[in-house]
Rosetta silent file (secondary structure, phi, psi, omega in degrees, C-alpha in Angstrom):
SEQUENCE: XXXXXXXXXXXXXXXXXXXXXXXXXXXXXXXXXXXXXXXXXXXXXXXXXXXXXXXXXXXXXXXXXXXXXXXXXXXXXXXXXXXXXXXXXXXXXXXXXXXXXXXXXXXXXXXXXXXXXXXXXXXXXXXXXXXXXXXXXXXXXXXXXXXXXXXXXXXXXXXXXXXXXXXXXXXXXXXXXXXXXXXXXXXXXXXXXXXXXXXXXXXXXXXXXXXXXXXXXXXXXXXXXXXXXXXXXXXXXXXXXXXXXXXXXXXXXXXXXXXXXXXXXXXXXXXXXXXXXXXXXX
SCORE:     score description
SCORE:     0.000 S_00000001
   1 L     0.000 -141.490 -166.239  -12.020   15.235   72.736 S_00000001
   2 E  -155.603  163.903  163.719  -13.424   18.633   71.542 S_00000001
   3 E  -129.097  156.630 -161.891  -14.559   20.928   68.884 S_00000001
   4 E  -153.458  168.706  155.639  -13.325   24.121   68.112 S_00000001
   5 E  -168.414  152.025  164.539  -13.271   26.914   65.582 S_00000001
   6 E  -117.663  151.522 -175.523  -11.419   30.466   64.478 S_00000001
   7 E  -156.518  143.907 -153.975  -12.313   33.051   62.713 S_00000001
   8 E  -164.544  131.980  178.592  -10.732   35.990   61.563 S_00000001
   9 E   145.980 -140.242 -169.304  -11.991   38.863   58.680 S_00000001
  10 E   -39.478  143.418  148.253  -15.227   40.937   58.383 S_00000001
  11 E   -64.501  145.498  177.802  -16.524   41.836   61.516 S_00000001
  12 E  -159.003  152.992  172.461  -19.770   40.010   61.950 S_00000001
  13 E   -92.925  144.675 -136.072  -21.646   38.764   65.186 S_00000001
  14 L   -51.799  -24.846 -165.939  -20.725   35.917   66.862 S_00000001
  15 H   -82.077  -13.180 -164.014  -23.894   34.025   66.234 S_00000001
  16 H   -62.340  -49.491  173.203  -23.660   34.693   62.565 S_00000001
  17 H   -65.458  -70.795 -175.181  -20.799   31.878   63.210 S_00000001
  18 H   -83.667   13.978  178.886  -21.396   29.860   66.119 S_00000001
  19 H  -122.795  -34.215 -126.329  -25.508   29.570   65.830 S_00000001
  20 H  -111.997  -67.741 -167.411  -26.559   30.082   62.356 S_00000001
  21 L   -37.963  175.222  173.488  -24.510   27.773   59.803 S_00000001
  22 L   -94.682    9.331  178.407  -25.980   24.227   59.562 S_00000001
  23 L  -132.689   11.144 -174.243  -23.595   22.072   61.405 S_00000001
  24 L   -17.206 -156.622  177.422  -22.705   24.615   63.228 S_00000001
  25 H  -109.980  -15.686  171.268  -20.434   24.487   66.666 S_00000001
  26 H   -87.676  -13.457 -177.662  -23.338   24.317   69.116 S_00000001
  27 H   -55.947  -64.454 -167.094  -25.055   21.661   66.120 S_00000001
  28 H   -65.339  -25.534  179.153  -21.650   19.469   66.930 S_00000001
  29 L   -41.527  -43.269 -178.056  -22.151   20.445   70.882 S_00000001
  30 L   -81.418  -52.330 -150.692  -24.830   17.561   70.068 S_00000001
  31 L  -170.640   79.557  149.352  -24.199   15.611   67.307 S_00000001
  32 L   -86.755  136.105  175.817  -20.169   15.821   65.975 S_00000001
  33 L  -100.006  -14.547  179.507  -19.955   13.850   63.292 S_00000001
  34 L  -122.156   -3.262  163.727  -16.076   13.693   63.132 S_00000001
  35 L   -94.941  164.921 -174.054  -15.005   13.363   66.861 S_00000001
  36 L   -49.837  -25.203 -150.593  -14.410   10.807   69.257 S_00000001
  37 L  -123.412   63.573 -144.938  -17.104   11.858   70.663 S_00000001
  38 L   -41.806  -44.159 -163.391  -20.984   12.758   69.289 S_00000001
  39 L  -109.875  149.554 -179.677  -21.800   14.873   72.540 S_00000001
  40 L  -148.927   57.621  165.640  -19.747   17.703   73.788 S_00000001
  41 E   -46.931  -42.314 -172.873  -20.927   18.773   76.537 S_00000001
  42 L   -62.554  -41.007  138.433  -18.380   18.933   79.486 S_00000001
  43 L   170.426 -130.777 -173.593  -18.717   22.508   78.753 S_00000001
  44 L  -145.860 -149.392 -179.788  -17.591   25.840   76.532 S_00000001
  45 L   151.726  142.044  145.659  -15.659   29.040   75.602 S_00000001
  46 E  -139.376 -177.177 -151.682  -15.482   31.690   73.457 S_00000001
  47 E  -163.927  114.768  151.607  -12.718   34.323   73.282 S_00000001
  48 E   -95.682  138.256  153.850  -13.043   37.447   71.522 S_00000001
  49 L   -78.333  138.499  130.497  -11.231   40.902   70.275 S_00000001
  50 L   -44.354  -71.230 -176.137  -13.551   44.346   70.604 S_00000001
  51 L  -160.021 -166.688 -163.275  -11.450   45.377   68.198 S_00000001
  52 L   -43.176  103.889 -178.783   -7.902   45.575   66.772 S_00000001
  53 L   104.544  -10.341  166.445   -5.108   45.804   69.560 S_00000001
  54 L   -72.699  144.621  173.604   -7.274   45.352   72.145 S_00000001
  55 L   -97.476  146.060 -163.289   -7.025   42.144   74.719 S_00000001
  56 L   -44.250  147.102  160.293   -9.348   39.099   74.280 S_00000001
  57 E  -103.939  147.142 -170.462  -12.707   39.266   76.295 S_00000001
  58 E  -145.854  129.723 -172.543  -13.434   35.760   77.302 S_00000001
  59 E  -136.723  120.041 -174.417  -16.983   33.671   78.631 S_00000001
  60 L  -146.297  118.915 -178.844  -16.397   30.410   79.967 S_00000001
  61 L  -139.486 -173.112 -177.065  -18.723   27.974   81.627 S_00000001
  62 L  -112.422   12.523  174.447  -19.253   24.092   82.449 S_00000001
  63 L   -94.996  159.575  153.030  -22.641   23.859   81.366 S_00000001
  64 L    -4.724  154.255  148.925  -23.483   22.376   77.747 S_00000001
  65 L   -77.918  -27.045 -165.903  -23.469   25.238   75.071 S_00000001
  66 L   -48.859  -31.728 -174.298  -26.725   23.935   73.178 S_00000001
  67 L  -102.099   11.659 -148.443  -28.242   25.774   76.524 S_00000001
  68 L  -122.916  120.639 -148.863  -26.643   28.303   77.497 S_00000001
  69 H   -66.233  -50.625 -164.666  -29.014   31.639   77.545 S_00000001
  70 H   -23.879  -56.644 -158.393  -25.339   33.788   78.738 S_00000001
  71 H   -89.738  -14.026  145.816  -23.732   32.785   75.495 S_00000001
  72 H   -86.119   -1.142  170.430  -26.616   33.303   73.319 S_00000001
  73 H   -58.485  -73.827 -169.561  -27.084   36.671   75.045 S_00000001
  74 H   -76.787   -1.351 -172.640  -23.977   37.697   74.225 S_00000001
  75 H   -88.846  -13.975 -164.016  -22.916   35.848   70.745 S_00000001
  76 H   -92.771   -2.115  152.940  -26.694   37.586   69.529 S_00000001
  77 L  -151.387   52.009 -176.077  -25.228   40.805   70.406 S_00000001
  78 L  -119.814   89.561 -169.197  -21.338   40.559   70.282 S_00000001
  79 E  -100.304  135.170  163.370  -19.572   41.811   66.903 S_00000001
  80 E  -154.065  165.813 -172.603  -15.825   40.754   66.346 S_00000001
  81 E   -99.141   -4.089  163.873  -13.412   40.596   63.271 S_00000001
  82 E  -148.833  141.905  164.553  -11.505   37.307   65.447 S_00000001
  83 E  -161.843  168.612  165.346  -12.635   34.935   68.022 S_00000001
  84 E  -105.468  160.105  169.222  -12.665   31.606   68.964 S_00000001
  85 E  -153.165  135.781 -154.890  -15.066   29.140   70.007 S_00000001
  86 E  -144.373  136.558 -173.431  -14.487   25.932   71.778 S_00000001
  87 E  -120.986  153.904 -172.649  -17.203   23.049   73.044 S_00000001
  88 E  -129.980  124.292  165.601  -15.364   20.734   75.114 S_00000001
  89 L   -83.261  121.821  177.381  -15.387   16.797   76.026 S_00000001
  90 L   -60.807  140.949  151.157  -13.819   16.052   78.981 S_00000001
  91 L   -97.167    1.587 -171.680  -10.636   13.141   78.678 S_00000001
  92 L   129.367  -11.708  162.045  -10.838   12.819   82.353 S_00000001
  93 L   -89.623  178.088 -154.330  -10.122   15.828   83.995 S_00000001
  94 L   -54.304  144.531  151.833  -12.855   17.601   86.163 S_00000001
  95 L   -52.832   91.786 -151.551  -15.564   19.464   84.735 S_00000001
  96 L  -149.819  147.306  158.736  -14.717   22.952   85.882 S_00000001
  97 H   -40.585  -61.115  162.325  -15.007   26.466   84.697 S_00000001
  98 H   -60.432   -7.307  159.690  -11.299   26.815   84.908 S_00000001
  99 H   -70.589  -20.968 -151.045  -10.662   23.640   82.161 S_00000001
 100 L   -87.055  158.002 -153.936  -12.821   25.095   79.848 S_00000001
 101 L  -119.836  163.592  -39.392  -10.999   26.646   76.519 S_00000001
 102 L   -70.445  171.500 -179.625   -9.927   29.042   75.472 S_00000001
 103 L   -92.083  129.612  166.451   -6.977   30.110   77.429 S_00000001
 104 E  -164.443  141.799 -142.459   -5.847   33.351   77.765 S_00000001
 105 E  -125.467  119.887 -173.863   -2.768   34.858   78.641 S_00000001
 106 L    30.343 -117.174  131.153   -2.532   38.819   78.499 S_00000001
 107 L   -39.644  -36.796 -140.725   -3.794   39.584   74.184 S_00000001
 108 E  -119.479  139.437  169.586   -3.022   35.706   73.327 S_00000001
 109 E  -114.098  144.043 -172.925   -5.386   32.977   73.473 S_00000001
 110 L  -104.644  142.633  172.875   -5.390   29.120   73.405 S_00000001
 111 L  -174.104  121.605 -155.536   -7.328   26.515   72.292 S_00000001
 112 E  -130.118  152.073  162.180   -6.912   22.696   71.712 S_00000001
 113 E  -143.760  141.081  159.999   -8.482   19.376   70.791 S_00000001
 114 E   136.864 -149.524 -164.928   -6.491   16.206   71.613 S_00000001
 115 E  -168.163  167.251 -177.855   -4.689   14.915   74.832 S_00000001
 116 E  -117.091  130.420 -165.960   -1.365   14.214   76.179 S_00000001
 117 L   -90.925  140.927  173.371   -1.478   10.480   76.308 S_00000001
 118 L    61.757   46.819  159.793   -1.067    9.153   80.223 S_00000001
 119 L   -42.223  -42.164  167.294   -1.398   12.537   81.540 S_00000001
 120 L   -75.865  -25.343  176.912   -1.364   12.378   85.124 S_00000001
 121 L   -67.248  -35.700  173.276    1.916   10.147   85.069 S_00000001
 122 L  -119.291   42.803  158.916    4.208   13.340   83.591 S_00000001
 123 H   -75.667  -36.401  171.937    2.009   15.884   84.679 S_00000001
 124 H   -68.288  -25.778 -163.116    4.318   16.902   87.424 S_00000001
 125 H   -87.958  -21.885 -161.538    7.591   16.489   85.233 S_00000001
 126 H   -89.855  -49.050  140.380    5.752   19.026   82.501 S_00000001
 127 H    -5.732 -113.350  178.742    4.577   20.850   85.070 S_00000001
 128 L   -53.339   19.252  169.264    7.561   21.820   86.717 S_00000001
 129 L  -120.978   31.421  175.335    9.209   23.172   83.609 S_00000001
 130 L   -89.421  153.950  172.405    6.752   26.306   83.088 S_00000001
 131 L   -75.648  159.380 -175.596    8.838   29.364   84.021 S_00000001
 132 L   -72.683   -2.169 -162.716    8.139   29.926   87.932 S_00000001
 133 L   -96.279  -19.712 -172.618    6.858   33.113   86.914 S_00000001
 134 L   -91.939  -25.209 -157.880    4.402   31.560   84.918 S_00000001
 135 H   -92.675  -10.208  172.209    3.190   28.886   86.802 S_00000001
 136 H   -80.391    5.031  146.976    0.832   30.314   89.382 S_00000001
 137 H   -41.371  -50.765 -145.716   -1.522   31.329   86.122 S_00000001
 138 L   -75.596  123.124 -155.892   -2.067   27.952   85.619 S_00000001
 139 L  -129.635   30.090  162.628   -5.593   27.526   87.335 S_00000001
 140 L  -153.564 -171.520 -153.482   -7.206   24.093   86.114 S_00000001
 141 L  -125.498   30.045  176.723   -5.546   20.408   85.795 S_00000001
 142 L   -89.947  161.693 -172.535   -6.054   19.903   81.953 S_00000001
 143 L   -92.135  -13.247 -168.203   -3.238   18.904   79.934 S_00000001
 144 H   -89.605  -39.326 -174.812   -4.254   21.671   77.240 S_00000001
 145 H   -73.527  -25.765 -176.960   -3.544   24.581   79.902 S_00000001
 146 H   -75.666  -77.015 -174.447    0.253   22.885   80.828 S_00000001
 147 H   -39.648  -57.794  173.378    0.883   22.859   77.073 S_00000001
 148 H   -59.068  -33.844  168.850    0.185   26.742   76.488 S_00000001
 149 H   -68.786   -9.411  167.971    2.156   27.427   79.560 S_00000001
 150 H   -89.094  -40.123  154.284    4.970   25.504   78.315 S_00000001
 151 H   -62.962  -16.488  168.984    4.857   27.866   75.188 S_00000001
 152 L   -54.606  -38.968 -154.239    4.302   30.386   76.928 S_00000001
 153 L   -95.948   -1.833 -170.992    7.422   29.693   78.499 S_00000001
 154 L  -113.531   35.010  158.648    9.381   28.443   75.384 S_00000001
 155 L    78.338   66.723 -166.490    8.802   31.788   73.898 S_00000001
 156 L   -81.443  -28.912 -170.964    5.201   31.638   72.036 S_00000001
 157 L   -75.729  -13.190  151.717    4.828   35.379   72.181 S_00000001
 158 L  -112.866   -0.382  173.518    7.590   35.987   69.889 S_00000001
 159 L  -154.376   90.923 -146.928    7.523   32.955   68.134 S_00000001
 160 H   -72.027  -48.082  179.320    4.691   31.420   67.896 S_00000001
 161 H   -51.106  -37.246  147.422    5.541   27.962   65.576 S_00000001
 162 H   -45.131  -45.847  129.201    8.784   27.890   67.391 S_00000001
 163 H   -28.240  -80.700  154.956    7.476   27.590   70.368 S_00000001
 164 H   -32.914  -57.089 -179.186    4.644   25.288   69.885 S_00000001
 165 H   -59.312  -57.375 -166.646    7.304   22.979   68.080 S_00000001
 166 H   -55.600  -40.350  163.362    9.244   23.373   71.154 S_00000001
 167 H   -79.533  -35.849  161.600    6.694   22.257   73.572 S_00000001
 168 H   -30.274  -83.142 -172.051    5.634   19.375   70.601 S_00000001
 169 H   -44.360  -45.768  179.731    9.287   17.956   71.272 S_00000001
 170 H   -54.489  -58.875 -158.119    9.313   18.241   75.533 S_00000001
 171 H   -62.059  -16.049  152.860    6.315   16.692   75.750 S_00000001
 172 H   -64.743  -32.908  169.967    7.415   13.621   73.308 S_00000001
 173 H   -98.414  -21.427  177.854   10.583   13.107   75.192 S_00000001
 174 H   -81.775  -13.752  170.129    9.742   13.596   78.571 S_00000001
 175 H   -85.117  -11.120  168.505    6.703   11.029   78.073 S_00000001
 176 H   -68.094  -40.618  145.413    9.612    8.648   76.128 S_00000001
 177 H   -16.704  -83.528 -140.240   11.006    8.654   79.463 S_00000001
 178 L  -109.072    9.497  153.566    8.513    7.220   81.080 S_00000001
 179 L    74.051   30.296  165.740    7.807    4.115   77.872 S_00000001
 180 L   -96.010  128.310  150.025    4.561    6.431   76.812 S_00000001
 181 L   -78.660  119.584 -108.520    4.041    5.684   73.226 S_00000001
 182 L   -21.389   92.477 -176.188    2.812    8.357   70.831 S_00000001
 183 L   -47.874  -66.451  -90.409    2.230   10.643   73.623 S_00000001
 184 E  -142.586   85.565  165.712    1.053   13.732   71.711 S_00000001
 185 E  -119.711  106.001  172.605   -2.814   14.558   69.676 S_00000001
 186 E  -153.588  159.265  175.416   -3.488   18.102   69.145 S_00000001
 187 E  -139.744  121.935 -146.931   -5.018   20.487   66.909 S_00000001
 188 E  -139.929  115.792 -165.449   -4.329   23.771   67.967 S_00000001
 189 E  -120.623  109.288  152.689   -5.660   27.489   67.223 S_00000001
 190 E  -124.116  146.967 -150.787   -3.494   30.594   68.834 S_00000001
 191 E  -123.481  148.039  176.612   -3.979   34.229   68.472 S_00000001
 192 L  -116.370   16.219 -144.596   -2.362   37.371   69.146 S_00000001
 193 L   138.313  -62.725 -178.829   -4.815   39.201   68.260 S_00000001
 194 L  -128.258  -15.056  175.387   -3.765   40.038   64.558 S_00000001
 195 L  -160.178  154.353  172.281   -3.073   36.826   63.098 S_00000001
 196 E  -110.865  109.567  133.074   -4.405   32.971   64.209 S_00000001
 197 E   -49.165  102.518  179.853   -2.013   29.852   63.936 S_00000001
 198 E  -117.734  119.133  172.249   -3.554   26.745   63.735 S_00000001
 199 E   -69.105  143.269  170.471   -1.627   23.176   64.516 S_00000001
 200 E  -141.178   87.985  163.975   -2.247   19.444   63.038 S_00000001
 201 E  -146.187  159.581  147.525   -0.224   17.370   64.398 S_00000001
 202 E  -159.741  166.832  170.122    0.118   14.217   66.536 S_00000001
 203 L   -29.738  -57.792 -158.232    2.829   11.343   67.526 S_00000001
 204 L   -96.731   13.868 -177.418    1.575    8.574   65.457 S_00000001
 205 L    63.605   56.700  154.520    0.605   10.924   61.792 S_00000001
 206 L  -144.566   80.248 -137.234   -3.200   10.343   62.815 S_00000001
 207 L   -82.633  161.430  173.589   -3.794   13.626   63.336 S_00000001
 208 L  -107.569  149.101 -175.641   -7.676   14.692   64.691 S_00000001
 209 L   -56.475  138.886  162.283   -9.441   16.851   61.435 S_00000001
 210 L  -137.014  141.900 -138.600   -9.069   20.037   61.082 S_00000001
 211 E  -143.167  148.906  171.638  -10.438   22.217   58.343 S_00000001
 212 E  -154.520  144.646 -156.503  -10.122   25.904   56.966 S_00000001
 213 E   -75.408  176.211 -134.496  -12.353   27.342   54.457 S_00000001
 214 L  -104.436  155.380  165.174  -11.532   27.909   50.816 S_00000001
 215 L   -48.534  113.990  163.594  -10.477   31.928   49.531 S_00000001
 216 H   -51.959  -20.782  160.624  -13.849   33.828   49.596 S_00000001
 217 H   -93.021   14.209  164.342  -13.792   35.099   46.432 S_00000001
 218 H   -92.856  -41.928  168.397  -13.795   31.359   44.609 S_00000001
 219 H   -66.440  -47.149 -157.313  -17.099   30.655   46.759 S_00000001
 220 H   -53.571  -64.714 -168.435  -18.714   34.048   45.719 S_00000001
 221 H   -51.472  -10.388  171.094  -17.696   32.376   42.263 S_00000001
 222 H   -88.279  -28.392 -159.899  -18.742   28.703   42.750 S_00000001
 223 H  -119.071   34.162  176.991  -21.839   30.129   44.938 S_00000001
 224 L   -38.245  -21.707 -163.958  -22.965   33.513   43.529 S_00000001
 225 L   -95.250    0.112  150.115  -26.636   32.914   44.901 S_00000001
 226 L   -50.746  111.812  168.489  -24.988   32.884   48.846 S_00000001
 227 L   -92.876  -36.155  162.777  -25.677   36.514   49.825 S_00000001
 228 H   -29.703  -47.136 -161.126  -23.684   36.456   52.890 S_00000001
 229 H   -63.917  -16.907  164.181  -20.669   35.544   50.804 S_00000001
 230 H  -159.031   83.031  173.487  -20.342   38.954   49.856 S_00000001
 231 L  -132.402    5.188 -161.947  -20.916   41.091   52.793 S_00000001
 232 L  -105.171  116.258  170.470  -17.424   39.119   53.766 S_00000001
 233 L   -35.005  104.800  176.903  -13.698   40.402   53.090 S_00000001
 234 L   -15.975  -41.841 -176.652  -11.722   38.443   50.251 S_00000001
 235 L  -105.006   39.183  174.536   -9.674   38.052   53.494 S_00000001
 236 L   -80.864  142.223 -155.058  -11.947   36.327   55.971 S_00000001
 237 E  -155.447  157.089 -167.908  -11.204   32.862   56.828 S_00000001
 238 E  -156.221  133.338  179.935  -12.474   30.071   59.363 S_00000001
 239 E  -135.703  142.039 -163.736  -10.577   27.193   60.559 S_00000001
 240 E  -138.412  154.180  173.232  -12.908   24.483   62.128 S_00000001
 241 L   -95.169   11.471  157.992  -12.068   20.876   63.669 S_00000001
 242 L  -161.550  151.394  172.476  -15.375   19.979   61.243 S_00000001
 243 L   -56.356  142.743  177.982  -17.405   21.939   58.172 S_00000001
 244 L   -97.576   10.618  155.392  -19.820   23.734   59.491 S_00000001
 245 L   178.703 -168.027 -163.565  -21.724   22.544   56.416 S_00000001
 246 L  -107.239   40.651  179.381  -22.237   21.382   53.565 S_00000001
 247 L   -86.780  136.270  159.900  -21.422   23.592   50.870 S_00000001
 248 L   -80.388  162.585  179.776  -19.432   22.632   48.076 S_00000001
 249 L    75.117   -7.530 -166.954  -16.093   23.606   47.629 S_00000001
 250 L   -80.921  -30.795 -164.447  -15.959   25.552   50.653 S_00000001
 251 E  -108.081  134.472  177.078  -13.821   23.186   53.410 S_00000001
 252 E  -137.080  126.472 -169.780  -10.183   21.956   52.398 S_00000001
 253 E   -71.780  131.340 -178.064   -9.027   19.598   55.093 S_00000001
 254 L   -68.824   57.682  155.451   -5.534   21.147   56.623 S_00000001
 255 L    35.974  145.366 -160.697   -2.846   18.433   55.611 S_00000001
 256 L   -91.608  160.463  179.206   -1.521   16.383   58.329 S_00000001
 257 L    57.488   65.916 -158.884    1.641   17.385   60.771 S_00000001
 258 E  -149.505  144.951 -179.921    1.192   20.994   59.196 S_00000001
 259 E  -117.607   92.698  164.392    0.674   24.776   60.408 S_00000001
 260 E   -76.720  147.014  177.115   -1.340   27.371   58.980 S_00000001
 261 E  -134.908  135.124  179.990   -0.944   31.331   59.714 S_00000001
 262 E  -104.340  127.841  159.302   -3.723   33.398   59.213 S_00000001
 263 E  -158.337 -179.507 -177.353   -3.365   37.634   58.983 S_00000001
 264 L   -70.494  121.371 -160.368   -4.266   40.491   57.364 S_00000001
 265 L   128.264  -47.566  176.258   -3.157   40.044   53.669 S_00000001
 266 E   162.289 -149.242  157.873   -3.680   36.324   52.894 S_00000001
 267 E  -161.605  179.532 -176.277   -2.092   33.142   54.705 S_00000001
 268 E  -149.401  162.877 -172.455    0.127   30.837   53.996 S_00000001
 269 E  -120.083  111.652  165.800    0.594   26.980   54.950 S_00000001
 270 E  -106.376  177.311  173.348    3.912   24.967   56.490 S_00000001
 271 E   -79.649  178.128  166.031    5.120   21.686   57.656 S_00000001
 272 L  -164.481  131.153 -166.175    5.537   21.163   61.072 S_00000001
 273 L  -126.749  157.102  159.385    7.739   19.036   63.037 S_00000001
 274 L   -89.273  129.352  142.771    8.798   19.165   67.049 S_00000001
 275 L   -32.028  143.224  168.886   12.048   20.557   68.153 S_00000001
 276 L  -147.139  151.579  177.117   13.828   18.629   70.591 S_00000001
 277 L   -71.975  173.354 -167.402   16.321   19.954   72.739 S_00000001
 278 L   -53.459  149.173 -152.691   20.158   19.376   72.071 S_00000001
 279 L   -22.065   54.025 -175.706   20.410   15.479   72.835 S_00000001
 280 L  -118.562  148.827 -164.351   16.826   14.206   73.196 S_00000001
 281 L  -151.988  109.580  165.582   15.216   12.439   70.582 S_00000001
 282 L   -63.976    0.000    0.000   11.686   11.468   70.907 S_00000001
């Protein structure tokens, strides 16, 4: 599997996030304590805004992150008020620059942990329901790049939960088809830009963790002697697939089969279920 994280408020530079805390996301590159996986290696991404309205800049490679001088070059002198960051474990497809997370499709960006269970068996049927217009984007063999292109094609950029739920449901019935049982583990962060959505869900309700930090002005108040904590916007926020540490009070685990939306202003939390089309049933 993978680790991942978003983060959206103050501007601040990227290392302040992905180097600094004490469990940080290159710490877990090494030594995840809540994934399938300890080492996460297979290789990285981050995804960035300059600034508001602008489209994502994105550095993606297949070596390790723990090492990688590029991405402390640039996260040590990189400021942004949202990006992603994504360390990745291979499930079996190739190690390749193009697999590597996040995904990004004109402003919106992708990013995943899980798997589509027995992947290569409906890859073709999954496949061949991206719009045709869409499908010569798709430029690595991961199951996480098929899945944004099916929202993509089941209308994420105007709706993003709608969507996602929409792609939830193909990919449950067209793998029901074929007598795969709970097909479907993902935790999911997409952006347009201006606001991040992040997914918990999977087939069987045993969802992989995902976490998003507490209202910043209840940490200044549990944690007045944090000085960081308030150089930070009441509305800055972080959603991680583990705490980046060990502070109390700060990480409240995202409730399972559930959606959060992040923007300027606050956020708010829903359920989430998949759509299925007009007589399909997963």
């Amino acid at each position: 599997m993978c680790r991942w994280i978003a983060y959206s408020g103050t501007p601040v530079l990227l290392s302040r996030v992905l180097f600094q805390p004490e469990h940080s996301l290159i710490d877990q590159s090494l030594h995840s304590r809540m994934g399938v996986e300890t080492t996460n290696g297979d290789g990285f991404g981050v995804g960035w805004y300059p600034q508001e309205g602008a489209d994502p800049a994105v550095l993606r490679d297949v070596g390790p992150a723990w090492n990688n001088r590029n991405l402390q070059e640039i996260a040590h002198h990189t400021r942004s008020g949202l990006f992603f960051g994504h360390i990745r474990a291979s499930t079996g497809t190739a190690v390749q620059q193009s697999n590597c997370h996040p995904f990004r499709h004109g402003r919106w960006l992708w990013m995943h942990n899980g798997l589509i269970s027995e992947f290569r068996r409906i890859r073709r049927q999954l496949a061949l329901a991206v719009d045709p217009e869409r499908f010569a984007d798709i430029e690595g063999s991961t199951d996480s790049e098929v899945m944004f292109h099916l929202a993509l094609t089941f209308g994420l950029t105007d709706d993003p939960p709608g969507a996602v739920a929409r792609m939830a449901g193909f990919v449950e019935t067209t793998a029901q088809e074929h007598g795969i049982a709970h097909p479907l583990q993902m935790t999911i962060a997409v952006s347009d830009g201006r606001r991040i959505w992040a997914f918990r869900y999977s087939s069987e309700g045993r969802s992989r963790s995902l976490y998003v930090t507490t209202r910043i002005e209840a940490l200044r108040a549990l944690h007045p002697e944090v000085w960081f904590l308030h150089e930070l916007s009441d509305e800055t926020r972080l959603v991680v697939s583990e705490p980046l540490g060990g502070m109390v009070g700060a990480w409240n685990e995202v409730p399972e089969s559930s959606y959060g939306v992040i923007e300027p202003g606050g956020g708010t939390l829903h359920d989430f279920r998949p759509a299925y089309a007009a007589g399909r049933t997963a």
